[in-house]
DOTI-198549 format. One record per atom (N, C-alpha, C, CB): residue number from 1; residue in one letter; chain; x, y, z. Coordinates in Angstrom, 3 decimals, always signed. Glycine has a CB too. Layout:
BEGIN
<NUM,A,A,<X,Y,Z>>
...
***
This chain:
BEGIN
<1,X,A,<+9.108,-14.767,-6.058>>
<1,X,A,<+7.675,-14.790,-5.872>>
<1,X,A,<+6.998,-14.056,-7.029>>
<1,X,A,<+7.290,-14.160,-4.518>>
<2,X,A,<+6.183,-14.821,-7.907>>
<2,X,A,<+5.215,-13.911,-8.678>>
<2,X,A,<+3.866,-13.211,-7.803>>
<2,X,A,<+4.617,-14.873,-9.909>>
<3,X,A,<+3.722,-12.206,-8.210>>
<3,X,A,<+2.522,-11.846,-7.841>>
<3,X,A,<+1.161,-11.427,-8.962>>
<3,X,A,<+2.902,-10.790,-7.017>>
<4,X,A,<-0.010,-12.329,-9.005>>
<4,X,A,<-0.680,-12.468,-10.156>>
<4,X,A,<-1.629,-10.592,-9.891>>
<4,X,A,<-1.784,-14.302,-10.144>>
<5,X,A,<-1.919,-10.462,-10.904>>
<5,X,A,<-2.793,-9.227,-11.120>>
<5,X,A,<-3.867,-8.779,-10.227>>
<5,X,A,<-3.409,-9.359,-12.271>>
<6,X,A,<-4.782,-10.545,-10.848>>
<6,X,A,<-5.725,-9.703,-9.806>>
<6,X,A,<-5.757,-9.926,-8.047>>
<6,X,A,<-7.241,-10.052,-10.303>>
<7,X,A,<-4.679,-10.502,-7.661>>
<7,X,A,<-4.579,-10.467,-6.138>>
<7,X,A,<-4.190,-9.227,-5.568>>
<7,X,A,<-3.644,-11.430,-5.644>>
<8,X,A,<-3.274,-8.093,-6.448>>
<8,X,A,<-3.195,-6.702,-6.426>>
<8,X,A,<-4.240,-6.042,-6.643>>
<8,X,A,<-2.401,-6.266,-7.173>>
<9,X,A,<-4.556,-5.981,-7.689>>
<9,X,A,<-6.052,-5.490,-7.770>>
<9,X,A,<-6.665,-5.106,-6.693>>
<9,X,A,<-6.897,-6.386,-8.237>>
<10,X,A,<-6.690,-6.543,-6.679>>
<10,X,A,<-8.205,-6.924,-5.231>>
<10,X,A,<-7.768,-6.279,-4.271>>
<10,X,A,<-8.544,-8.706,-4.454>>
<11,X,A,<-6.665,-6.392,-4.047>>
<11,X,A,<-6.019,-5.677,-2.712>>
<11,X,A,<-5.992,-4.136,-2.003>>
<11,X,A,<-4.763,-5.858,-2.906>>
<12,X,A,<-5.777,-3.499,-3.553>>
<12,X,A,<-5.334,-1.998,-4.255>>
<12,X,A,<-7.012,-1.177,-3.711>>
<12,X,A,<-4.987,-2.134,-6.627>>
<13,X,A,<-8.191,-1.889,-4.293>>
<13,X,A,<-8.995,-1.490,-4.857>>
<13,X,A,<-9.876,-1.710,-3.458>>
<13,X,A,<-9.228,-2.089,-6.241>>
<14,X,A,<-9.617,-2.594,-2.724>>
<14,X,A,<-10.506,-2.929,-0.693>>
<14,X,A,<-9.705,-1.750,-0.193>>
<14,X,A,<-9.951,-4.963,+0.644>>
<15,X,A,<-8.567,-1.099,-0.565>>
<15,X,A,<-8.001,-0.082,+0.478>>
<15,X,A,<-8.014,+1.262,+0.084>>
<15,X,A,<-6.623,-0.353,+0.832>>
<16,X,A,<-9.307,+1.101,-1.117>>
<16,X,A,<-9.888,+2.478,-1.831>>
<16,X,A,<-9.380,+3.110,-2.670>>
<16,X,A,<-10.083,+3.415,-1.161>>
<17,X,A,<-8.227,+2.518,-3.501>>
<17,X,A,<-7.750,+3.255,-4.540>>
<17,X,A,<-8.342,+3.308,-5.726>>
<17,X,A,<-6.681,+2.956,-4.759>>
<18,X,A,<-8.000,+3.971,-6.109>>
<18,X,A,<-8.919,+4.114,-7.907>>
<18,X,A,<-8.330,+3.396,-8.720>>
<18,X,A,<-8.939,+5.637,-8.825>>
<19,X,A,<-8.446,+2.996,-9.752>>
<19,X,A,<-7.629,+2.043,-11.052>>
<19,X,A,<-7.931,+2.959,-11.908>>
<19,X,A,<-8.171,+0.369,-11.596>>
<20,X,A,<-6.904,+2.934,-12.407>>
<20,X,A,<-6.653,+3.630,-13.875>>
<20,X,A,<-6.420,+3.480,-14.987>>
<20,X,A,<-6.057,+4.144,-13.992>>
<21,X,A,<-7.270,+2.732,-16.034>>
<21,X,A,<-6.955,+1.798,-17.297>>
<21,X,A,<-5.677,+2.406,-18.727>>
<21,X,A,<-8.692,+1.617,-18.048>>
<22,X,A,<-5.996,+3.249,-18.494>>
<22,X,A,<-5.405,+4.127,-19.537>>
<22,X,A,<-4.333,+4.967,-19.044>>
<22,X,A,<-6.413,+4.992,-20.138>>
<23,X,A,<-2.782,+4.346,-19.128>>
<23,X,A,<-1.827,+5.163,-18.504>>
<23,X,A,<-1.130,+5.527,-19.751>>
<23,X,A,<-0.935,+4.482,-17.347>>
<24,X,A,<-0.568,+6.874,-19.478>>
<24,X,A,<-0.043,+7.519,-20.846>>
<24,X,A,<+1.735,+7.839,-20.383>>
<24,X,A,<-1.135,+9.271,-21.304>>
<25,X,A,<+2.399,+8.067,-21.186>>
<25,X,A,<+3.550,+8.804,-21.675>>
<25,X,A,<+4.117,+9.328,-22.100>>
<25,X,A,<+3.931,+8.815,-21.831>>
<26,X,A,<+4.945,+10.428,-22.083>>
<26,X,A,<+5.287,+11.047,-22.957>>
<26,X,A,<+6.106,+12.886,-22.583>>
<26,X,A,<+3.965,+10.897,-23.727>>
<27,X,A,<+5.933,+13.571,-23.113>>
<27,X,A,<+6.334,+14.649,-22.751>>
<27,X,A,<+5.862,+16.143,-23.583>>
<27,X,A,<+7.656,+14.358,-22.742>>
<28,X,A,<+5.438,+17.350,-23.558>>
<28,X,A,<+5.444,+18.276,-24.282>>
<28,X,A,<+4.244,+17.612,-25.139>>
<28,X,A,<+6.839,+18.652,-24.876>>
<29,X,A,<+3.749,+17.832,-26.262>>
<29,X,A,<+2.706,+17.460,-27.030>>
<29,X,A,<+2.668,+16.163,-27.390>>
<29,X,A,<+2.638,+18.152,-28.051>>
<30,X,A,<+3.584,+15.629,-26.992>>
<30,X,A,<+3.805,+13.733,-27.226>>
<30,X,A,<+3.339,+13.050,-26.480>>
<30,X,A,<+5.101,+13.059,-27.160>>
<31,X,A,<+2.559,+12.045,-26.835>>
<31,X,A,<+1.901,+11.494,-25.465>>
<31,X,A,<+1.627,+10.088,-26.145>>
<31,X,A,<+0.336,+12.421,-24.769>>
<32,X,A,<+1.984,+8.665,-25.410>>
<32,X,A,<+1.573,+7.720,-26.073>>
<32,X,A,<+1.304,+6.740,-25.091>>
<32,X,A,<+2.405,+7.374,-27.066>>
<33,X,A,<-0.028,+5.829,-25.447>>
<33,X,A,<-0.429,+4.778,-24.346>>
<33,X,A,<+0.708,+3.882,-23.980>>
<33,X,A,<-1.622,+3.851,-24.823>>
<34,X,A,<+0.772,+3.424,-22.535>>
<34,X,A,<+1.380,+2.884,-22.102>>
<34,X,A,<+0.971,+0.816,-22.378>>
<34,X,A,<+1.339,+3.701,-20.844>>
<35,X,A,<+1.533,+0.515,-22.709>>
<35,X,A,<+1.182,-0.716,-23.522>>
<35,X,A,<+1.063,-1.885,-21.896>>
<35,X,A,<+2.768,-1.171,-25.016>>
<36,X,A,<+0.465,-2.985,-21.815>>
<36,X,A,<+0.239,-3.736,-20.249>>
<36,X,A,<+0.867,-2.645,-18.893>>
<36,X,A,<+1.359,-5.506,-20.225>>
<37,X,A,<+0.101,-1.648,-18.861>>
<37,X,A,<+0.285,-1.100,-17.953>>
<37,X,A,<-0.913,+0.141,-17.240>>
<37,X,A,<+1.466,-0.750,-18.337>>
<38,X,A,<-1.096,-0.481,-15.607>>
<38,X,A,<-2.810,+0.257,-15.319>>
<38,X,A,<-1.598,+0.644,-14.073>>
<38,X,A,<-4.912,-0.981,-14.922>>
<39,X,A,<-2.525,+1.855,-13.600>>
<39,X,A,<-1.922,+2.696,-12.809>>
<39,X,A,<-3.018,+2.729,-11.101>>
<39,X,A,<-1.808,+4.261,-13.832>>
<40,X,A,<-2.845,+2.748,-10.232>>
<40,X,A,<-3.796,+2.741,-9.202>>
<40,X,A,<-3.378,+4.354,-8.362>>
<40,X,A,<-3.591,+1.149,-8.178>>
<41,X,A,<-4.471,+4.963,-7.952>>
<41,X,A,<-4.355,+6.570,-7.424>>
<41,X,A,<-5.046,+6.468,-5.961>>
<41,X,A,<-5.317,+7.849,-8.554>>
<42,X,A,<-4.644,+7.198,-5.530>>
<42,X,A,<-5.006,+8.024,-4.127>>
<42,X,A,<-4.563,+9.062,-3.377>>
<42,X,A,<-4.963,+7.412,-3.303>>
<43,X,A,<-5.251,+9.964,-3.621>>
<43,X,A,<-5.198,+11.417,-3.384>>
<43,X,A,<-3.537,+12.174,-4.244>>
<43,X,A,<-5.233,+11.577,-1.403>>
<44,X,A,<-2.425,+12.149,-4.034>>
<44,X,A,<-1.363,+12.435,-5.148>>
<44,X,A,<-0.435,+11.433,-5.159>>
<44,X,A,<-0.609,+13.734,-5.001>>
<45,X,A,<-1.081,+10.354,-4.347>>
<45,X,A,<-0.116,+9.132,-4.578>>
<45,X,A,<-0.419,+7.889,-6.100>>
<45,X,A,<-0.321,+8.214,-2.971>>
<46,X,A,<+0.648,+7.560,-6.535>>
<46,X,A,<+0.590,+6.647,-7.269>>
<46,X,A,<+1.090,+5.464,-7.342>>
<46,X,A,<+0.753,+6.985,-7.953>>
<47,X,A,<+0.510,+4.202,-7.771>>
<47,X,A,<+1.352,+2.504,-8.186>>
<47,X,A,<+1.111,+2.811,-9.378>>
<47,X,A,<+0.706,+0.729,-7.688>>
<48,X,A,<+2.129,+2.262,-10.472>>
<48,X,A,<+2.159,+2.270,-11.782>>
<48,X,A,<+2.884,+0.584,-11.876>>
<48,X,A,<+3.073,+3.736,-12.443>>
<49,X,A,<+1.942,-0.455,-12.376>>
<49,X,A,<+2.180,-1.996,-12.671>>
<49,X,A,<+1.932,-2.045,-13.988>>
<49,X,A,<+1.274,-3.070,-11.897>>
<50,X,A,<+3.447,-2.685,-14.211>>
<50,X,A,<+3.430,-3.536,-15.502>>
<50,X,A,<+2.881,-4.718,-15.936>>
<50,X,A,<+4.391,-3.789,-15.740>>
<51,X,A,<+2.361,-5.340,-16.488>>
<51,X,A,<+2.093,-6.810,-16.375>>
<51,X,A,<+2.391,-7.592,-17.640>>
<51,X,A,<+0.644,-7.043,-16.004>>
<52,X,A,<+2.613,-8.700,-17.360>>
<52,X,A,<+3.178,-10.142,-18.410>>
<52,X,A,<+2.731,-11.384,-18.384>>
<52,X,A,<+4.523,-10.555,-18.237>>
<53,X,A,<+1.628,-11.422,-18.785>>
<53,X,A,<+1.083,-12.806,-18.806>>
<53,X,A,<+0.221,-13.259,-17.414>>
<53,X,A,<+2.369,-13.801,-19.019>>
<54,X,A,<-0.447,-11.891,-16.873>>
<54,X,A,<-1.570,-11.916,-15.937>>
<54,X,A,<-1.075,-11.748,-14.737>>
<54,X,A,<-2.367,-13.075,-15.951>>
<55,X,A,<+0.546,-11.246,-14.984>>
<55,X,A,<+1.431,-11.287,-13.520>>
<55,X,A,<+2.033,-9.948,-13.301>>
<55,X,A,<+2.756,-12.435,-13.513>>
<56,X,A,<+2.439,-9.309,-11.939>>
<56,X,A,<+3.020,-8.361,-12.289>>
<56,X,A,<+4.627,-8.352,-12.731>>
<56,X,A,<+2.724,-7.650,-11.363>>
<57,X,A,<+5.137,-8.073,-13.290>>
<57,X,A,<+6.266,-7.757,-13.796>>
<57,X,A,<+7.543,-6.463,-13.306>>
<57,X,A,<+5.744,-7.577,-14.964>>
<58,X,A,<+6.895,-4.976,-13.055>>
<58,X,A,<+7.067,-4.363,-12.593>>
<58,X,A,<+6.233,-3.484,-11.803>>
<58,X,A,<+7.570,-4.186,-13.143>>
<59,X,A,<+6.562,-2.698,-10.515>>
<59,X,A,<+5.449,-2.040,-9.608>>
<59,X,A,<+6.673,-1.065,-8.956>>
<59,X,A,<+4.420,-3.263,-8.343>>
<60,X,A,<+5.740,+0.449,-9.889>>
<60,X,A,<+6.606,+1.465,-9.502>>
<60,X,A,<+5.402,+2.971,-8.521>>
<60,X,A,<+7.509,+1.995,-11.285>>
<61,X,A,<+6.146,+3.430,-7.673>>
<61,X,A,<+5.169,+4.463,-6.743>>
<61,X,A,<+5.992,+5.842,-6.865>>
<61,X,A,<+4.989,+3.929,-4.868>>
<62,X,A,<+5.079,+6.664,-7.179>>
<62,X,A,<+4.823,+7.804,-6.668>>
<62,X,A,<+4.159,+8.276,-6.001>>
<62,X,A,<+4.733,+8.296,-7.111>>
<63,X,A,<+4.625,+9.574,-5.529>>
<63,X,A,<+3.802,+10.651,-4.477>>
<63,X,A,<+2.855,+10.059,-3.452>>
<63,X,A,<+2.841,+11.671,-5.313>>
<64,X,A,<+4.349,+9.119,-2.623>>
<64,X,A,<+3.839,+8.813,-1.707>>
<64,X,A,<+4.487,+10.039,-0.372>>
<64,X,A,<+4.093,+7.233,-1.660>>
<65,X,A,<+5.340,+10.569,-0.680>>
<65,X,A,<+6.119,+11.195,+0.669>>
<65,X,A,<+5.395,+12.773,+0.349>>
<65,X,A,<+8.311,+11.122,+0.628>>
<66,X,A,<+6.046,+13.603,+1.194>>
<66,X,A,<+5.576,+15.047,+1.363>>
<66,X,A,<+4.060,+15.592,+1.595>>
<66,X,A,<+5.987,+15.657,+0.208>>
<67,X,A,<+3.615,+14.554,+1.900>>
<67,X,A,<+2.358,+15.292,+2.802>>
<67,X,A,<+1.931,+15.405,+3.829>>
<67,X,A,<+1.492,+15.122,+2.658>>
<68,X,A,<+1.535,+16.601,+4.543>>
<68,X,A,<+1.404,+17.144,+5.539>>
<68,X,A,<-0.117,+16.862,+6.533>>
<68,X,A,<+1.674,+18.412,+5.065>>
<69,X,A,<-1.142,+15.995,+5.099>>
<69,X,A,<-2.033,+16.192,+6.579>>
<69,X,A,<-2.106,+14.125,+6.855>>
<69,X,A,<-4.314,+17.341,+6.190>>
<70,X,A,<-2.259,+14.472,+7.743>>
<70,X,A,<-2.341,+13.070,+8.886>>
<70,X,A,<-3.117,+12.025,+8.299>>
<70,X,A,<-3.143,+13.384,+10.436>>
<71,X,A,<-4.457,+12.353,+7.860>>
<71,X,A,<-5.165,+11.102,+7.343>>
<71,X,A,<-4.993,+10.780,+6.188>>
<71,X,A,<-6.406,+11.093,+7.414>>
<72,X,A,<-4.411,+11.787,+5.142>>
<72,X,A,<-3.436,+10.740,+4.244>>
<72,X,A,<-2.576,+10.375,+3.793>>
<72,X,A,<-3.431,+10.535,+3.661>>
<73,X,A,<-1.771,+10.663,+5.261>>
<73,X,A,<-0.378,+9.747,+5.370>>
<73,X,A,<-0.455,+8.485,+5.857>>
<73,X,A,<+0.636,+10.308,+6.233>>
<74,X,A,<-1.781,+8.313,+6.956>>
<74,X,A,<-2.334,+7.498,+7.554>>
<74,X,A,<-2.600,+6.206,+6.782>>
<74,X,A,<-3.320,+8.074,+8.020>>
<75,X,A,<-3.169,+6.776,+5.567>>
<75,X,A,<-4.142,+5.895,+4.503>>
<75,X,A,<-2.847,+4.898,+3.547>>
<75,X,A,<-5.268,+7.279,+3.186>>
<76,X,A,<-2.292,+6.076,+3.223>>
<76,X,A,<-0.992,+5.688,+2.403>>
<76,X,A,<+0.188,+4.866,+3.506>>
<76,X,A,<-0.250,+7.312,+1.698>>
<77,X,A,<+0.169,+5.059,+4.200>>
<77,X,A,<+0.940,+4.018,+5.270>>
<77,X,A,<+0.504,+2.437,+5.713>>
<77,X,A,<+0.897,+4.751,+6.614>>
<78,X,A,<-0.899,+2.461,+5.380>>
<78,X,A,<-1.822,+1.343,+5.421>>
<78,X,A,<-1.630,+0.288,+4.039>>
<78,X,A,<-3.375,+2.017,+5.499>>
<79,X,A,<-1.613,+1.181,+2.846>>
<79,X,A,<-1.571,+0.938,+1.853>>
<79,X,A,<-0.070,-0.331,+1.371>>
<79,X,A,<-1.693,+2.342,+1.368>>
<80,X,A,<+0.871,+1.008,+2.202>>
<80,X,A,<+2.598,+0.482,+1.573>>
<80,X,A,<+2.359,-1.076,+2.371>>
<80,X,A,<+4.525,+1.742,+2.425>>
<81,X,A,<+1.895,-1.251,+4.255>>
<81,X,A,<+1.899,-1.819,+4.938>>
<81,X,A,<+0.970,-2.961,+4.093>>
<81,X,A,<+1.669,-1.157,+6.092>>
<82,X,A,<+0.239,-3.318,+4.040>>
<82,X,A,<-0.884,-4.075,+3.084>>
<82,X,A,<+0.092,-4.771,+2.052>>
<82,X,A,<-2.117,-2.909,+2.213>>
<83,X,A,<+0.668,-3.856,+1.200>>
<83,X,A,<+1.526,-4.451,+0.321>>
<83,X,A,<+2.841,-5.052,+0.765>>
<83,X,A,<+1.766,-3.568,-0.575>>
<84,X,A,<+3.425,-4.365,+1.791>>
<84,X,A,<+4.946,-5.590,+2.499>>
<84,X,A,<+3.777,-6.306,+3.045>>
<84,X,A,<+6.536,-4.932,+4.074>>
<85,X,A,<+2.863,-6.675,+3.541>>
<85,X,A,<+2.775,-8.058,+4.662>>
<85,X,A,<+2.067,-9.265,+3.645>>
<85,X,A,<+1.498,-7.675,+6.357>>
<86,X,A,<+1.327,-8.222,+2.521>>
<86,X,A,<+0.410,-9.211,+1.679>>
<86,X,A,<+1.905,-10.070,+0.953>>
<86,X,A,<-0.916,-8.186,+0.273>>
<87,X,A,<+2.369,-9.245,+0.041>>
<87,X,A,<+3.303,-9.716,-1.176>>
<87,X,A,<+4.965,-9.983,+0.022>>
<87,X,A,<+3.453,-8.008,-2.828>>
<88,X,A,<+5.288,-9.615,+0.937>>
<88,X,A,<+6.613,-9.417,+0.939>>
<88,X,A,<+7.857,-8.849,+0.585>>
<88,X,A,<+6.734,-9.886,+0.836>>
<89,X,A,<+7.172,-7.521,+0.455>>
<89,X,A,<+8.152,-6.426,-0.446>>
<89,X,A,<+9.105,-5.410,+0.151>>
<89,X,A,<+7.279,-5.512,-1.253>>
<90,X,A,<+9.882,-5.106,-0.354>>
<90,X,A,<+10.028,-3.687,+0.289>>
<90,X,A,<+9.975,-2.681,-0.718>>
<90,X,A,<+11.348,-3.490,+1.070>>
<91,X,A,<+10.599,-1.029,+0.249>>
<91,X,A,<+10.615,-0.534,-1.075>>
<91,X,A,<+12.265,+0.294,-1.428>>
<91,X,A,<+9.196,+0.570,-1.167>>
<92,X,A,<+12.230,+0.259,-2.897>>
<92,X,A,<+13.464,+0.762,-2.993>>
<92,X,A,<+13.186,+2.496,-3.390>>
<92,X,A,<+14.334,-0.190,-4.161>>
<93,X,A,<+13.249,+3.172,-2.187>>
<93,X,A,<+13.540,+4.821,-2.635>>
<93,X,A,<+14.834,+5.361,-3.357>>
<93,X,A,<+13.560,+5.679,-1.347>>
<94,X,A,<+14.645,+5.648,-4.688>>
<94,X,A,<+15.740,+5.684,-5.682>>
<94,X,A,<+16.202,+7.454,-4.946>>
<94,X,A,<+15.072,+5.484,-7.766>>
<95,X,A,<+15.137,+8.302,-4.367>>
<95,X,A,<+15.461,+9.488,-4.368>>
<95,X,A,<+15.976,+10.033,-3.198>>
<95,X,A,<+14.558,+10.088,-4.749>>
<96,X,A,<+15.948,+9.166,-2.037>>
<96,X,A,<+17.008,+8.910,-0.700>>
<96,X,A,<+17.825,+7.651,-0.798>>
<96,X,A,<+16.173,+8.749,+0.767>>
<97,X,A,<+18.108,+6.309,-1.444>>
<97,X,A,<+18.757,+5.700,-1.967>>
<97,X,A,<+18.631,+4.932,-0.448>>
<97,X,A,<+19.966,+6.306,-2.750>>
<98,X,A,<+17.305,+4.813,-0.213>>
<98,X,A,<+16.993,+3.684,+1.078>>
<98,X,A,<+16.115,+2.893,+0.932>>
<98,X,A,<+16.601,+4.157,+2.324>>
<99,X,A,<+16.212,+1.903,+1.359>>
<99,X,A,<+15.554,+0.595,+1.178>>
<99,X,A,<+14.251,+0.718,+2.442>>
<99,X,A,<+16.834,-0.837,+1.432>>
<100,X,A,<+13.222,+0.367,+2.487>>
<100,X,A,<+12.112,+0.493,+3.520>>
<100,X,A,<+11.346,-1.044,+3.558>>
<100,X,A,<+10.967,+1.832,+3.037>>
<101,X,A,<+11.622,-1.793,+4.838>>
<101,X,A,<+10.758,-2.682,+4.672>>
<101,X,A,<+9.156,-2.355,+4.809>>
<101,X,A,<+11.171,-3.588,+5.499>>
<102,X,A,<+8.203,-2.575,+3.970>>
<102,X,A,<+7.169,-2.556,+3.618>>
<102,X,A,<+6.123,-3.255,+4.980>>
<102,X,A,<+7.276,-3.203,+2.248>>
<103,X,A,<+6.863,-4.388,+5.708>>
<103,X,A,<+6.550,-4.831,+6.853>>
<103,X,A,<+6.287,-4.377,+8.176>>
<103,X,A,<+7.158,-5.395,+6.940>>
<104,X,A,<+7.228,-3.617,+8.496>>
<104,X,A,<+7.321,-2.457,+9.290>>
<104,X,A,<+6.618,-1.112,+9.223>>
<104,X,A,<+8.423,-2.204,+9.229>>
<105,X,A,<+6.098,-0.957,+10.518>>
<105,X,A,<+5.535,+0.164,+10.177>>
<105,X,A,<+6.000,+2.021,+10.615>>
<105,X,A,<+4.309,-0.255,+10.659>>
<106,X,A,<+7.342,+1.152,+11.475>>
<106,X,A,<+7.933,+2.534,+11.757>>
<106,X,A,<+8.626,+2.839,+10.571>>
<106,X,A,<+8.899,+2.631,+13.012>>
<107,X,A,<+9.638,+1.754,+9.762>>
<107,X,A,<+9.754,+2.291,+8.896>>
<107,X,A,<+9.109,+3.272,+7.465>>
<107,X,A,<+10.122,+1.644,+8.910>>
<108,X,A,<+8.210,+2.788,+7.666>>
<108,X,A,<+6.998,+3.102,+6.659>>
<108,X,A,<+6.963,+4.821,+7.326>>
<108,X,A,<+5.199,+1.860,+6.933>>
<109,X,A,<+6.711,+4.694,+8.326>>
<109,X,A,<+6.102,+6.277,+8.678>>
<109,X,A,<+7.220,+6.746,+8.904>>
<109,X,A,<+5.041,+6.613,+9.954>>
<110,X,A,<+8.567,+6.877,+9.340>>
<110,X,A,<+9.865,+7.557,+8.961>>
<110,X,A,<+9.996,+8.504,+7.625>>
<110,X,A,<+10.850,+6.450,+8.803>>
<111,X,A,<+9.686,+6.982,+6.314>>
<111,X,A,<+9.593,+7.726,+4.783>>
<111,X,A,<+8.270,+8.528,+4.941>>
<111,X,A,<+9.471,+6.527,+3.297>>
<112,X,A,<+7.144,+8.096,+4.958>>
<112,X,A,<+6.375,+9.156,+4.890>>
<112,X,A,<+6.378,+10.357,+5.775>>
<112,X,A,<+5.343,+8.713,+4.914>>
<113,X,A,<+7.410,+10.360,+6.895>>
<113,X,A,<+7.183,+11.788,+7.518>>
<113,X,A,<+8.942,+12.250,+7.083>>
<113,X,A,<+6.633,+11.768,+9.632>>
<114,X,A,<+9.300,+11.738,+6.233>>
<114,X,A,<+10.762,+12.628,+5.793>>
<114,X,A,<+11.668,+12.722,+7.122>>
<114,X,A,<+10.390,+14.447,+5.214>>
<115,X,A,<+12.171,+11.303,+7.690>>
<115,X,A,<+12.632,+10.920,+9.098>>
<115,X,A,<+14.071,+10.528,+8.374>>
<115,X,A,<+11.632,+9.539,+10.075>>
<116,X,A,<+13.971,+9.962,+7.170>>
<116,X,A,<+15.080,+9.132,+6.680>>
<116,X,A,<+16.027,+9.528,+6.338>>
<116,X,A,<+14.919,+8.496,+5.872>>
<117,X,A,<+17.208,+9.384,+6.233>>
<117,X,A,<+18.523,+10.453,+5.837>>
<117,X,A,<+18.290,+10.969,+4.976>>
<117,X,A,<+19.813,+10.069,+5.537>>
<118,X,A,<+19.047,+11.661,+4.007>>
<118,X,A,<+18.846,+11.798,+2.834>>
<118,X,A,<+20.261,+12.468,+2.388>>
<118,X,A,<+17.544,+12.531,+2.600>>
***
């Protein structure tokens, strides 16, 4: 399945996230633009999408887990959920080495309340 840009976008941006045109890299005083790549925020969570020819290519998240207050785990649970039912995704947590269907929503709130093995 491709998924085109702006159907993320559109999606990202109705469930209140911010877009971020200008994503950087780098480390220590090095820092260099990230070349087809916009980043979407909410509160310390992040999507970081690659894109190739108006499509996404790659779609990577941070700081979605470890927070403690309710409404924005709430928000961010809406978010992951939105994205498994819209696109059909799941997600791959490289840092518990578990797979989460995106569809589900117990699973979803397991990872965000740190339920999942580890």
């Amino acid at each position: 399945m491709q998924i085109k840009l702006f159907e993320l976008n559109s999606l990202l941006l109705n469930l209140g996230l911010e877009r971020i045109e200008k994503v950087y890299d780098g480390y220590s005083s090095f820092k260099e633009i990230c070349k087809n790549t916009i980043a979407y925020k909410f509160d310390e969570a992040e999507i970081f999408v690659t894109i190739e020819n108006d499509y996404i290519k790659d779609l990577f998240m941070t700081g979605f887990r470890f927070h403690e207050n309710e409404a924005i785990k709430n928000k961010l649970e809406e978010v992951l959920y939105n994205i498994g039912t819209e696109f059909h995704l799941i997600l791959n947590d490289w840092n518990l080495a578990e797979i989460i269907d995106l569809t589900d929503r117990k699973e979803i709130k397991k990872n965000l309340n740190e339920e999942l093995k580890k």
